[in-house]
C-alpha positions as CSV (number, residue, x, y, z in Angstrom):
1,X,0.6,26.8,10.3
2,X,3.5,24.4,10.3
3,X,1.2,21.8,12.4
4,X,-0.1,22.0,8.9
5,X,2.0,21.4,6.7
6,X,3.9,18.6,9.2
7,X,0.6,16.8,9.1
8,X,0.7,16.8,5.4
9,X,4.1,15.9,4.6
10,X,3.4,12.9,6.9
11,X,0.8,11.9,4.9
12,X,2.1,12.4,1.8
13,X,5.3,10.6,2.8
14,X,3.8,7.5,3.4
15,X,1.5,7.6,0.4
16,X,4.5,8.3,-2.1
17,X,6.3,5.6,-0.1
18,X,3.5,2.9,-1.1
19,X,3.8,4.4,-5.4
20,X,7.5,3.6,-4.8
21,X,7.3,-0.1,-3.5
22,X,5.0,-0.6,-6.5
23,X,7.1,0.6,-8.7
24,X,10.4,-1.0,-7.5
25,X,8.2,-4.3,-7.3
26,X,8.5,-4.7,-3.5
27,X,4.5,-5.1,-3.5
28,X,2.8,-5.8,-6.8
29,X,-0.3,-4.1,-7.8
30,X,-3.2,-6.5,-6.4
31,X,-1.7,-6.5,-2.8
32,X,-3.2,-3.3,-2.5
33,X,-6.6,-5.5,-1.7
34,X,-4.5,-7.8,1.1
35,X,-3.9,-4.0,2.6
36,X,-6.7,-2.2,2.2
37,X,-8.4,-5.4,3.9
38,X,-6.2,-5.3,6.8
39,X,-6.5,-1.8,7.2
40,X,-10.5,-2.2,6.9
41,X,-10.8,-5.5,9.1
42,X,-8.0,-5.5,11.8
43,X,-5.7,-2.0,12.2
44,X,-8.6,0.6,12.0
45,X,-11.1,-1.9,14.3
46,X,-8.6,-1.4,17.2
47,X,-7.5,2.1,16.2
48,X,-11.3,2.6,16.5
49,X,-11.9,1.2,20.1
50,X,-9.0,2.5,21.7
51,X,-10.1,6.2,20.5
52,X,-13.7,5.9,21.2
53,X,-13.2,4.1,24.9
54,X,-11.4,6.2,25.9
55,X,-13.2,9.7,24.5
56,X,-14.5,12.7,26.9
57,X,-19.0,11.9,25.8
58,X,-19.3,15.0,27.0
59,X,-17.4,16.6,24.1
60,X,-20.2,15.5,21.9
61,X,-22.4,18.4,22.2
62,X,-19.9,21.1,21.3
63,X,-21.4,23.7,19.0
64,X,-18.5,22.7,16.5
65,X,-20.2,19.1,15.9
66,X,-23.3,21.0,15.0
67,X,-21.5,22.9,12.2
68,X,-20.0,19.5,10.8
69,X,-22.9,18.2,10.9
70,X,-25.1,20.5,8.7
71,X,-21.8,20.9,6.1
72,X,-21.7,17.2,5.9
73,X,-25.7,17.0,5.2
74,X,-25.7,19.8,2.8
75,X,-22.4,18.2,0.4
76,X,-23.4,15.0,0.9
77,X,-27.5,16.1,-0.4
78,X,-26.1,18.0,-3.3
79,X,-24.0,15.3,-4.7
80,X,-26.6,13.0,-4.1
81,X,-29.3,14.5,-6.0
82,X,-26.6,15.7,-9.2
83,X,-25.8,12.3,-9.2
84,X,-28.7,10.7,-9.1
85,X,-30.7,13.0,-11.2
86,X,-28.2,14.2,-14.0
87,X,-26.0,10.5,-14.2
88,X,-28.3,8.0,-12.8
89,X,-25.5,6.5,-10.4
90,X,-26.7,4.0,-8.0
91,X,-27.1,3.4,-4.9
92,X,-23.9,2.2,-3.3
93,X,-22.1,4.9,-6.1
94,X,-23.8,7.5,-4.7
95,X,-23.4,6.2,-1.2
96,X,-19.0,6.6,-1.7
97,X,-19.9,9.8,-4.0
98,X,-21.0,11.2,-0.9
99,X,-18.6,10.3,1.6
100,X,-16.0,11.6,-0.8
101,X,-17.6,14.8,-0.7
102,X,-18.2,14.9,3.2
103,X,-16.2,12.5,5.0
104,X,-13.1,14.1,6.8
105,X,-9.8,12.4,7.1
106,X,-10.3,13.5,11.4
107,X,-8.0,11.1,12.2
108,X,-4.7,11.5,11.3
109,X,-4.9,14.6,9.9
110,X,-7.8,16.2,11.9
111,X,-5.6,15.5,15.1
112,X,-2.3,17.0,14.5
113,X,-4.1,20.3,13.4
114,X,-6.2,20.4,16.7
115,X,-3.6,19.3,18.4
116,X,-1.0,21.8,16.7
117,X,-2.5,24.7,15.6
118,X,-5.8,24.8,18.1
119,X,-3.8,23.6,20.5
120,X,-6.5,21.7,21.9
121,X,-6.3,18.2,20.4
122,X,-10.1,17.4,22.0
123,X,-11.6,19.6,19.8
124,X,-12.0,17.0,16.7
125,X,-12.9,14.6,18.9
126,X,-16.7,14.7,18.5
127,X,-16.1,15.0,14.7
128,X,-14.6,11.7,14.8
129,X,-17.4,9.8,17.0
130,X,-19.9,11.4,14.4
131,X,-18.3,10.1,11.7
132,X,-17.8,6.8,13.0
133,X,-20.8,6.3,15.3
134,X,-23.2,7.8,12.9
135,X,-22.2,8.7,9.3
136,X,-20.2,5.5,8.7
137,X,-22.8,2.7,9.7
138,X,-25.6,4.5,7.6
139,X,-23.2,4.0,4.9
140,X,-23.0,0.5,5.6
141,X,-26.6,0.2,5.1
142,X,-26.6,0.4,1.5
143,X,-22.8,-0.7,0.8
144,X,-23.4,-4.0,2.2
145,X,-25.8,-6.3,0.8
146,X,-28.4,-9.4,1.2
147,X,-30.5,-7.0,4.1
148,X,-34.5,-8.6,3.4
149,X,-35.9,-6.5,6.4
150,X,-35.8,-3.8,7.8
151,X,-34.7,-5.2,11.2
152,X,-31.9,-7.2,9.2
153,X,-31.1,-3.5,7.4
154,X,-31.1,-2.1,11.1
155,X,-28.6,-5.2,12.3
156,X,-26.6,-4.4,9.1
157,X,-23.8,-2.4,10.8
158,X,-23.1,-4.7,13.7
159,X,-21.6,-7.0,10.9
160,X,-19.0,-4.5,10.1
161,X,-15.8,-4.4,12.2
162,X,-15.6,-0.8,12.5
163,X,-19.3,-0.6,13.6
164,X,-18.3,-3.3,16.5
165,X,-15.3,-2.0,17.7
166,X,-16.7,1.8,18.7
167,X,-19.9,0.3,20.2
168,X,-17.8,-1.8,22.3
169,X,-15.5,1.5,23.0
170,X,-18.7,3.5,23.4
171,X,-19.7,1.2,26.1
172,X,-16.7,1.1,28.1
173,X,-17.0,4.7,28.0
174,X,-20.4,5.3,28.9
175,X,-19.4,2.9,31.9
176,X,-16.3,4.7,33.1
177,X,-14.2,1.5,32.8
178,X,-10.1,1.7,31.7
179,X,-9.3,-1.4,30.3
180,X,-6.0,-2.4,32.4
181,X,-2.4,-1.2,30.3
182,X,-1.7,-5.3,29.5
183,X,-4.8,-5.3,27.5
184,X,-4.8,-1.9,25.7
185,X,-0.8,-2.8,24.9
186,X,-1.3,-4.3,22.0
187,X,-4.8,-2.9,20.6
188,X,-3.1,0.3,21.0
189,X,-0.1,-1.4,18.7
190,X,-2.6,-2.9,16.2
191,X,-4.2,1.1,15.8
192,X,-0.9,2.3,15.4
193,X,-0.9,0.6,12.1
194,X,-4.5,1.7,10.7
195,X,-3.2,4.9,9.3
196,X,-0.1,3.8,7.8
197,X,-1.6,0.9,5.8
198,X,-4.4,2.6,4.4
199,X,-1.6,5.2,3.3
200,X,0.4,2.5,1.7
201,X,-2.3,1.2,0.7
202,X,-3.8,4.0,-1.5
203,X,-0.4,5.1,-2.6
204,X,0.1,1.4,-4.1
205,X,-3.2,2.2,-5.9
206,X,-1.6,4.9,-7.7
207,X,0.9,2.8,-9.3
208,X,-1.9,0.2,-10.0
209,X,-4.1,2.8,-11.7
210,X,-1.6,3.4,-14.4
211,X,-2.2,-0.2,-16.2
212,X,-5.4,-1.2,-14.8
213,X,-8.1,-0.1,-17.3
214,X,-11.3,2.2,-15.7
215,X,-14.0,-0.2,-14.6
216,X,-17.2,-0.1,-17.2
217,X,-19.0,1.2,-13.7
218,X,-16.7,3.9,-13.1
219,X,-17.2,5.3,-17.2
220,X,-17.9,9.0,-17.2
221,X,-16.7,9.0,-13.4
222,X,-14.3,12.2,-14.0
223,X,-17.2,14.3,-13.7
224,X,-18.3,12.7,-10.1
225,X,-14.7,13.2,-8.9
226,X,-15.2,17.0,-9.9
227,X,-18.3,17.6,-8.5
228,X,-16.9,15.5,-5.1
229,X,-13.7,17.3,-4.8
230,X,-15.6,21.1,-5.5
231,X,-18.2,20.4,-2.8
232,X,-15.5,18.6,-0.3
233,X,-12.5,21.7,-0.7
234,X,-15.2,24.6,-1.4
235,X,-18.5,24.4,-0.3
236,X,-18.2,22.6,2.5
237,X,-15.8,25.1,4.4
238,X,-18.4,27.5,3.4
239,X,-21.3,25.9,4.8
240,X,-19.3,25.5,8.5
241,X,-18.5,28.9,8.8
242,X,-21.5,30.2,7.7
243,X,-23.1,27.9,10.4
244,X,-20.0,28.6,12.6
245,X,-21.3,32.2,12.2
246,X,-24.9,31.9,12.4
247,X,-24.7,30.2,16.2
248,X,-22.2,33.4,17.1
249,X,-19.0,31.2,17.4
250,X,-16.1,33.0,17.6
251,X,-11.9,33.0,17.9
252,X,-10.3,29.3,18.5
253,X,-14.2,27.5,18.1
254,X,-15.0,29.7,14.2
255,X,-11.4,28.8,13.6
256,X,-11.9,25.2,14.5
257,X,-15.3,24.6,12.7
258,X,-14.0,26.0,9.2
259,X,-10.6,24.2,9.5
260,X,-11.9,20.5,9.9
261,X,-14.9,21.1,7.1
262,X,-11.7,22.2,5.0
263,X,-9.8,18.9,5.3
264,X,-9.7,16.6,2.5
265,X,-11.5,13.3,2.2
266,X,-10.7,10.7,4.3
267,X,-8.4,8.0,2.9
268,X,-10.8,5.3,4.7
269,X,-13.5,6.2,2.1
270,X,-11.2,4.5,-0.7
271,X,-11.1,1.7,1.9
272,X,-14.2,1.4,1.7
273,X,-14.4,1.7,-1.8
274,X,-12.1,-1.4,-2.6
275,X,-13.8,-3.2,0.3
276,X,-16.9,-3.2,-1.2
277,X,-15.8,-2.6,-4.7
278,X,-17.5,0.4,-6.1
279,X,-16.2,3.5,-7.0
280,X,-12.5,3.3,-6.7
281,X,-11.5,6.0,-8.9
282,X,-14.0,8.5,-7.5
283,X,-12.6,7.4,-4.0
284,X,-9.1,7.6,-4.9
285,X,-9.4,10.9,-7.0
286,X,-11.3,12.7,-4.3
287,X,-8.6,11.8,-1.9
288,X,-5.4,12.8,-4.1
289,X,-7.3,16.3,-5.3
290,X,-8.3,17.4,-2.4
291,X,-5.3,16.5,-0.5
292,X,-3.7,18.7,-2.3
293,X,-6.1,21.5,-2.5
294,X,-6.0,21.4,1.4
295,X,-3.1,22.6,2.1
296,X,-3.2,25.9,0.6
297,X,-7.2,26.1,1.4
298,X,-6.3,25.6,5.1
299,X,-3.6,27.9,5.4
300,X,-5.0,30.7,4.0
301,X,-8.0,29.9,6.6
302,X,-5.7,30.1,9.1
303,X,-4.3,33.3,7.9
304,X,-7.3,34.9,7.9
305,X,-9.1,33.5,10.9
306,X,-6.5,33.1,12.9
């Protein structure tokens, strides 16, 4: 499992690196906005684009996508309805509540672990276009505001950079063409940057979230971060494999489904959090706890799976 633990270290490299710039006063507190917007409207756009254009379609009806896709329903529906029913949240709260507790970080963590210990980095591929083509603009229907209609609801995403960018990847696809080397150059550079900025970015939180006091939205909100990070580390996993199961996967593919339900939540999600201003701590405790519950959690399914 050290394609594992690599992966992590990476991560939490970076994220520590972005505490200590804070702290040292490199980047004071409220530039965490100026990155977590660049991340959100420029570095992850292209990052976005150059992955889907250049993605194998046919990948999207593995039988591993259909596992991720009923663990993601069932979290996401059971933090909805606690939420909702037990703390009256609203809306757009339960909206991130519910990417924290489905929403995996596929990218730069999903990738080294397919790639490394699957050995097959294609494998999170269709996890990625779900997330992006389908679980990310529904989440953009009730984030973003001002919709009157319905068709403007429906129109909603194609405002959203992220939306834009894999459509316009997803067409090139669908039409076979590679866009010449000159003109991936520097998209390609401007993705390189996604992951590391939203790292900085969230670790920079950190130090911010010593002084700043809780929001009076975010009141009460340990007990969302709790019921996020218990649904996102443990049920979740649970719910793939026993999907995984149920369809008679086996081996590298049963290995595959329960791993990437086990990773942690996404850092975009607290992106999208400070974006659109609502639930910040939730976000950025859902991240940092499961993060850390990952790594044991996903060794000990490799031990035993693999």
């Amino acid at each position: 499992m050290s394609g594992v633990v690599a992966a992590f270290a990476a991560l939490v490299s970076v994220a520590v690196l972005g505490y200590v710039i804070g702290v040292i006063g490199v980047l004071r507190a409220t530039d965490e906005l100026v990155l977590s917007r660049l991340a959100f409207f420029v570095a992850t756009p292209a990052l976005m684009f150059a992955t889907v254009s250049r993605a194998d379609l046919g990948a999207l009806l593995s039988p591993v996508l259909l596992t991720q896709v009923v663990a993601v329903a069932f979290t996401a529906l059971v933090f909805v309805l606690v939420a909702k029913l037990a703390w009256r949240r609203t809306a757009r709260q339960l909206t991130i509540g519910a990417l924290a507790s489905s929403y995996v970080n596929a990218g730069n963590l999903g990738v080294p672990i397919s790639l490394y210990v699957l050995g097959d980095a294609a494998l999170v591929a269709p996890i990625l276009l779900f997330q992006l083509l389908v679980l990310t603009p529904l989440s953009f229907l009730v984030l973003d505001k001002g919709s009157r209609s319905p068709r403007a609801a429906l129109l909603l995403p194609l405002r959203n950079p992220l939306t834009v960018a894999s459509l316009f990847g997803l067409a090139f696809a669908l039409a076979g063409v590679a866009l010449p080397v000159t003109v991936m150059r520097p998209i390609d550079l401007l993705g390189g940057a996604a992951v590391p900025v939203a790292l900085l970015a969230y670790g920079l939180s950190l130090y911010g979230s010593r002084r700043a006091a809780p929001a009076p939205e975010e009141d009460g909100v340990g007990r969302d971060i709790a019921l996020a990070v218990a649904l996102k580390a443990f049920a979740q996993p649970a719910v793939a494999y026993a999907t995984a199961r149920l369809l008679g996967l086996e081996g590298t593919h049963l290995l595959a489904a329960t791993l990437f339900a086990a990773l942690p939540t996404a850092q975009n999600i607290y992106v999208y959090a400070v974006t659109y201003d609502t639930g910040r701590r939730l976000a950025r405790g859902a991240v940092l706890v499961t993060t850390g519950l990952s790594i044991p959690i996903m060794a000990t399914l490799g031990a035993v799976l693999g």
